[in-house]
C-alpha positions as a LaTeX table, in Angstrom:
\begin{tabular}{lrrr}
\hline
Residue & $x$ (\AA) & $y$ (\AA) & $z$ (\AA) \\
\hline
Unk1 & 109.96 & 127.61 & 82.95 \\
Unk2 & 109.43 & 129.87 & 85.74 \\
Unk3 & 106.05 & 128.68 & 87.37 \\
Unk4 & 107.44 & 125.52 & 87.06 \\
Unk5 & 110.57 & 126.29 & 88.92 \\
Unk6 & 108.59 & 127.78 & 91.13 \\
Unk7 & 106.60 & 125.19 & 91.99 \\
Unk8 & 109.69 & 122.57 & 91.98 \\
Unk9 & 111.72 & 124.82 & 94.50 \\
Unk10 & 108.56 & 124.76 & 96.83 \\
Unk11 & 108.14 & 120.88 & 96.73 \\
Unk12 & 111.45 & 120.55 & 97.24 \\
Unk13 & 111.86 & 122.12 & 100.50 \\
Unk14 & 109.13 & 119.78 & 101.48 \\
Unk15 & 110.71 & 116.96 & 100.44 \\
Unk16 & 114.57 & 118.11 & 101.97 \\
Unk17 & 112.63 & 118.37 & 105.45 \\
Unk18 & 111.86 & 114.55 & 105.27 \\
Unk19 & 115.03 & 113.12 & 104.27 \\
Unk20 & 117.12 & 115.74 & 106.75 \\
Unk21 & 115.39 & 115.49 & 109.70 \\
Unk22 & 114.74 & 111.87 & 108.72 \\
Unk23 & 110.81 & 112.14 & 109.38 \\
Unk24 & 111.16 & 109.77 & 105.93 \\
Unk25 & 112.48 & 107.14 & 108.01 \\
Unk26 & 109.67 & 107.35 & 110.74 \\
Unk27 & 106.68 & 107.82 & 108.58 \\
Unk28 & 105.84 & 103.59 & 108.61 \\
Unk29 & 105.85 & 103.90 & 112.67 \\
Unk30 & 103.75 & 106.87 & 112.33 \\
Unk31 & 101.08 & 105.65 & 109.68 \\
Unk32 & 101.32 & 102.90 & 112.18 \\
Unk33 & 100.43 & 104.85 & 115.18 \\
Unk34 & 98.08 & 106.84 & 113.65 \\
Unk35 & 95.86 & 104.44 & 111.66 \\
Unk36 & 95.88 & 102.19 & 114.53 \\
Unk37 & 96.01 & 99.20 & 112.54 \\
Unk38 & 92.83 & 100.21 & 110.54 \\
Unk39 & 93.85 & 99.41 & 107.32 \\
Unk40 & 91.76 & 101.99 & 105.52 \\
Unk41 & 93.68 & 104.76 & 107.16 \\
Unk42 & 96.38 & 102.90 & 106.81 \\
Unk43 & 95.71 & 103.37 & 102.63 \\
Unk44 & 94.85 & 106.56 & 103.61 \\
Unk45 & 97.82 & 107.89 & 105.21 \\
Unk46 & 100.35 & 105.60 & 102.33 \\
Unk47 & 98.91 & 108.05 & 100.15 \\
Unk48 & 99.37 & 111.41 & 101.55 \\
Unk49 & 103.15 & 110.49 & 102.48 \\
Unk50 & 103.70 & 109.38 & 98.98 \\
Unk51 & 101.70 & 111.96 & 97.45 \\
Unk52 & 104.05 & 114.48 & 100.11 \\
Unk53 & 107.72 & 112.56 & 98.61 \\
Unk54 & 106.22 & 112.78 & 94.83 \\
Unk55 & 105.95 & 116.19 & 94.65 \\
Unk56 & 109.61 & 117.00 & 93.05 \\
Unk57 & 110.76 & 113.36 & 92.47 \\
Unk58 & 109.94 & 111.64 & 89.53 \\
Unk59 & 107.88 & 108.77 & 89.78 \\
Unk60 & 110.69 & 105.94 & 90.08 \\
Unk61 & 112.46 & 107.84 & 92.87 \\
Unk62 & 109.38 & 108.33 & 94.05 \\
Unk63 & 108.82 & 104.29 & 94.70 \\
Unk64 & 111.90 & 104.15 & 95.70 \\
Unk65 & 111.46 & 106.47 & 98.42 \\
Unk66 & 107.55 & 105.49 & 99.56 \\
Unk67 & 108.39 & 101.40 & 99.24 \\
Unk68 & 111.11 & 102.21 & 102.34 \\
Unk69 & 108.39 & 103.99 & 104.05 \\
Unk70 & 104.94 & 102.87 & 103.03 \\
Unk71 & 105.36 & 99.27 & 102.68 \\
Unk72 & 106.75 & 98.11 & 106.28 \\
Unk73 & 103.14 & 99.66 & 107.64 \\
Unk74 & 100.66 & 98.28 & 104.46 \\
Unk75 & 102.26 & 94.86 & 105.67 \\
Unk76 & 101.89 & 94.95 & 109.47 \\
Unk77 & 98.16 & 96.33 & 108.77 \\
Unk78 & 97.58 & 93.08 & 106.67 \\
Unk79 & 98.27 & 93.47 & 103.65 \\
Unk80 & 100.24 & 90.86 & 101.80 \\
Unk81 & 103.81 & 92.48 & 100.45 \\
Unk82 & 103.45 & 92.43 & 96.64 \\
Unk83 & 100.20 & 94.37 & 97.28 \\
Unk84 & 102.17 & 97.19 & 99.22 \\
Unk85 & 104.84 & 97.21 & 96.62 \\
Unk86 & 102.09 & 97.50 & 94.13 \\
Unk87 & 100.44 & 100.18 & 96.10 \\
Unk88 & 103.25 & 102.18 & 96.91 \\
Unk89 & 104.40 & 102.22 & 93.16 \\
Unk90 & 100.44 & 103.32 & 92.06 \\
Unk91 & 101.00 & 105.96 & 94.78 \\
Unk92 & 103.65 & 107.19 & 93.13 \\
Unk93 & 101.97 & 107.37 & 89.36 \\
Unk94 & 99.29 & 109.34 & 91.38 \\
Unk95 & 101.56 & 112.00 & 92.97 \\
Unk96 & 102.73 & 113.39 & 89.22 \\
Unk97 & 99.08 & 114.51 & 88.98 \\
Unk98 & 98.12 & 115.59 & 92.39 \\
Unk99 & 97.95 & 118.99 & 94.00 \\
Unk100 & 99.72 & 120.72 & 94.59 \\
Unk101 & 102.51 & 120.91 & 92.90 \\
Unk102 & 101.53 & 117.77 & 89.62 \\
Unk103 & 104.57 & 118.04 & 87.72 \\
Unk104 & 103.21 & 116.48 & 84.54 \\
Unk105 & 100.51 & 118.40 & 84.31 \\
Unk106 & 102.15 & 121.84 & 85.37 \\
Unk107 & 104.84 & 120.85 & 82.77 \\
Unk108 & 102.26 & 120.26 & 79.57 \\
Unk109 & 100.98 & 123.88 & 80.80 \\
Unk110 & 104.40 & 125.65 & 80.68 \\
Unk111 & 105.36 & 123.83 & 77.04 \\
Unk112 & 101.40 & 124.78 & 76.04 \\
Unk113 & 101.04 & 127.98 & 77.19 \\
Unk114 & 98.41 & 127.61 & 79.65 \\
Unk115 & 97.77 & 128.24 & 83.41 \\
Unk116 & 99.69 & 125.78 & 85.64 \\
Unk117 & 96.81 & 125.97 & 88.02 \\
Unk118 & 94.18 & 125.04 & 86.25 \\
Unk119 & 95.74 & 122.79 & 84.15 \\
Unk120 & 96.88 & 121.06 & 87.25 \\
Unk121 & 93.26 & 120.55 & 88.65 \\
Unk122 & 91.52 & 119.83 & 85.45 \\
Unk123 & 94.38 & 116.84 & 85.04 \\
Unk124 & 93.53 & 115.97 & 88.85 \\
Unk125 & 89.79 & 116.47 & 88.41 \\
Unk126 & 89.83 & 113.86 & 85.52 \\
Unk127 & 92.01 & 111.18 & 87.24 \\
Unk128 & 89.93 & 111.28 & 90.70 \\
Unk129 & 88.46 & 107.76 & 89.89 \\
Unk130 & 91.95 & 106.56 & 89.41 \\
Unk131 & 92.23 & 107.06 & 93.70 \\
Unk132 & 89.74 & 104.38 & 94.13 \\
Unk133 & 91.77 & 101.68 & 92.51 \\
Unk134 & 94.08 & 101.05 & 95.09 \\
Unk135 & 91.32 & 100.99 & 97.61 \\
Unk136 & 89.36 & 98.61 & 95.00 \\
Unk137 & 91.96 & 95.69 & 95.19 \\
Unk138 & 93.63 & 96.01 & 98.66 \\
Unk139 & 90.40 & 97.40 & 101.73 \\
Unk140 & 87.80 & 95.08 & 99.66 \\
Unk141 & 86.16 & 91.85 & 101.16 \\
Unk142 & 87.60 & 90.27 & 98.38 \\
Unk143 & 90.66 & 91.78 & 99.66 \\
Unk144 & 94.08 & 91.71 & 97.17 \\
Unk145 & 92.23 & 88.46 & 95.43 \\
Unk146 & 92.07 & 90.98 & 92.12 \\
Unk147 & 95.27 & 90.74 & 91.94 \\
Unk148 & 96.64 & 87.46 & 92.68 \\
Unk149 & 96.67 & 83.51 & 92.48 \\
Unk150 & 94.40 & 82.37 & 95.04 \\
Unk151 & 91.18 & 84.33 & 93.97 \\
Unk152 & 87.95 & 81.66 & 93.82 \\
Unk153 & 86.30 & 82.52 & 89.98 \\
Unk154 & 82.96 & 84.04 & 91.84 \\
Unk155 & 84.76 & 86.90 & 94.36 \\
Unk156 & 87.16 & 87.51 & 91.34 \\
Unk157 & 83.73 & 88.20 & 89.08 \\
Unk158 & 82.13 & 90.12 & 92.08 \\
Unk159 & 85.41 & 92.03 & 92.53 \\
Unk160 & 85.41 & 92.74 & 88.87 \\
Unk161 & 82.07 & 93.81 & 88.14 \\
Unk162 & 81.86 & 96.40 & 91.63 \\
Unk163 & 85.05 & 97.77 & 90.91 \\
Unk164 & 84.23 & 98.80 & 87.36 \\
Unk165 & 80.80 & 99.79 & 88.55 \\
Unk166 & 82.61 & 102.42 & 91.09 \\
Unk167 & 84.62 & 103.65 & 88.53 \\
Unk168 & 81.71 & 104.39 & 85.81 \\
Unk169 & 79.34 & 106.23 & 88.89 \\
Unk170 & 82.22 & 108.18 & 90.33 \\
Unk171 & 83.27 & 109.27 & 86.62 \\
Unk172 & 79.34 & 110.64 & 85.69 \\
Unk173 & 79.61 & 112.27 & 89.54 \\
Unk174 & 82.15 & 113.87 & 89.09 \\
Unk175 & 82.19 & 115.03 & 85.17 \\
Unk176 & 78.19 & 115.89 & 85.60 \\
Unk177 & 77.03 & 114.49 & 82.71 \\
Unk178 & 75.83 & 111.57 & 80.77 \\
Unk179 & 73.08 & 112.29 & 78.32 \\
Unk180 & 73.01 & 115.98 & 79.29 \\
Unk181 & 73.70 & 118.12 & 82.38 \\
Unk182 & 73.31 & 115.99 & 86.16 \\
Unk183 & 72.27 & 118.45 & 88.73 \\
Unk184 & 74.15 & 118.63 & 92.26 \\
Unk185 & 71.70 & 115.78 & 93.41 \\
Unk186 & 72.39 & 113.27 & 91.23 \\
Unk187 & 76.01 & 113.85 & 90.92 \\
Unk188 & 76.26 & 113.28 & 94.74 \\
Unk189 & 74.24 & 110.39 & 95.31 \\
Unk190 & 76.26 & 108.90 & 92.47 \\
Unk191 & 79.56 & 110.03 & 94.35 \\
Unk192 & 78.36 & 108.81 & 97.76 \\
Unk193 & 77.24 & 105.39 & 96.26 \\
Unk194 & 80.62 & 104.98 & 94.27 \\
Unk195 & 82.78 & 105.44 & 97.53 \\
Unk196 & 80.12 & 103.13 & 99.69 \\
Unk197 & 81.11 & 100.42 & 97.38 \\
Unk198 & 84.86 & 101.06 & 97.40 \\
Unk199 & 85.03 & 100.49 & 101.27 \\
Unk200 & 82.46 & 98.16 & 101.75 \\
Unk201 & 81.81 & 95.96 & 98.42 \\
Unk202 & 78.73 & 94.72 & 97.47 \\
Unk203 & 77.30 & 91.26 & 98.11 \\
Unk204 & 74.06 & 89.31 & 97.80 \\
Unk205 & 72.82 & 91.07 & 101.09 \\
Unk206 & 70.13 & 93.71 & 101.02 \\
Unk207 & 72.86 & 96.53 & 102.11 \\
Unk208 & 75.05 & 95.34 & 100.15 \\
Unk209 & 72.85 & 95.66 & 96.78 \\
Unk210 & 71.50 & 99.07 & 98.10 \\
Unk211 & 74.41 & 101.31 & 96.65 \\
Unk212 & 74.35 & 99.31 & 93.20 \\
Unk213 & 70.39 & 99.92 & 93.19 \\
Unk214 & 70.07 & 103.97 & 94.06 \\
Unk215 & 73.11 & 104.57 & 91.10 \\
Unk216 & 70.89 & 102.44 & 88.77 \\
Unk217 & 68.13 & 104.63 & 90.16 \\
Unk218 & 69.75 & 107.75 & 89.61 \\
Unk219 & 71.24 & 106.67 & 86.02 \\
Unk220 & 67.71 & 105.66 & 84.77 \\
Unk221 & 65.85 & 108.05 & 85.78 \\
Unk222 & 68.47 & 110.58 & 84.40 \\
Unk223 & 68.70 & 108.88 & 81.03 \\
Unk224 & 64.96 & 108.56 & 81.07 \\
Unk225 & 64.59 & 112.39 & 81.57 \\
Unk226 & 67.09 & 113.41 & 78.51 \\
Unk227 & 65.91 & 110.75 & 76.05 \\
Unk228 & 62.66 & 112.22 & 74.69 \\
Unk229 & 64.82 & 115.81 & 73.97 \\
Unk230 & 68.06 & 116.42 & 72.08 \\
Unk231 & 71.31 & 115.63 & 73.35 \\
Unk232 & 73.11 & 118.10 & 74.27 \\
Unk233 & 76.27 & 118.56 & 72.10 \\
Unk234 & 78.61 & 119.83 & 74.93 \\
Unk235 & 78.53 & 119.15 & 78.46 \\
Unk236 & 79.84 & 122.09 & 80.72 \\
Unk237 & 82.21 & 120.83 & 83.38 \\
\hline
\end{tabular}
């Protein structure tokens, strides 16, 4: 219990300076002011509050909190309001694995045994594609149409198909391996590409295609290099 308690007593002096001073009740004029009006920091900023009011709150209170704040902003940026809600609630999900407190995580180590640390960043490490989502379906072209009524059947496929695409290069990136061991290279071009087509989608256009085309690239060619050995058994993170 006690590197949890630790951890709980530090978040909550965090969270105590936003809801005494009442900084909580300013944060939607200041993501305003801040991002101004860019959406994308907009996102940006939504997350690090939330992520700031999640660190000793479970993840209702959590929404409860961030919705107040967040979702006022999201909505003056552009965004329609069941979006924000949405995003503010996925916000919220995130913060229970996020540094650098993640209570679920620093929990399952204190019950298992293990470091609280580590276990923290290995849970953070595997959920980093998770971040893109609410970028995916809120800052696309196709905007919040992945989620709602009046998406036309070819953005929704588009929307579909580059959204799962960032997820599967920013997962190899970041784990390292697919067929065996990626080197530093390929995991960053695969990284880079995966958040080129988060903030700017892809489309029919030449630039738009070029992203989609250098992960194929690097996927190939790395599958292509490990297929005429063994497979390796174990990847090393």
């Amino acid at each position: 219990m006690l590197p949890v308690a630790g951890l709980l007593a530090a978040a909550g002096m965090i969270v105590g300076v936003f809801s005494l001073t009442g900084l909580g009740l300013k944060v939607s004029s200041l993501i305003m002011s801040l991002s101004g009006g860019n959406p994308l920091l907009a996102l940006f900023l939504a997350m690090i509050a939330s992520f700031l009011v999640g660190l000793s709150l479970p993840i209702t209170a959590t929404y409860i909190m961030t919705v107040v704040m967040v979702a006022p902003a999201l909505v003056k940026v552009g965004l329609p309001m069941h979006v924000a809600h949405m995003l503010a609630f996925y916000f919220a999900v995130l913060s229970e694995v996020s540094p650098p407190v993640g209570l679920s995580p620093s929990a399952a180590a204190a019950i298992t045994g293990g470091n609280p640390f580590k276990s923290m960043m290995q849970a953070w490490k595997y959920s980093l594609p998770a971040f893109l989502v609410p970028f995916l379906f809120s800052a696309s072209k196709e905007g919040a149409n992945l989620l709602i009524i009046d998406a036309t059947w070819p953005g929704f496929i588009l929307a579909c198909v580059n959204s799962s695409a960032c997820l599967f290069f920013l997962s190899i990136g970041i784990v390292g391996y697919l067929r065996g061991r990626m080197n530093i290279l390929e995991r960053g071009l695969l990284i880079v590409a995966a958040c080129i087509m988060t903030f700017d989608p892809m489309d029919l256009s030449i630039t738009g295609l070029a992203p989609v085309a250098v992960s194929l690239l690097v996927v190939g060619f790395h599958v292509y290099r490990h297929g005429s050995g063994a497979v390796e058994t174990q990847a090393r993170f």
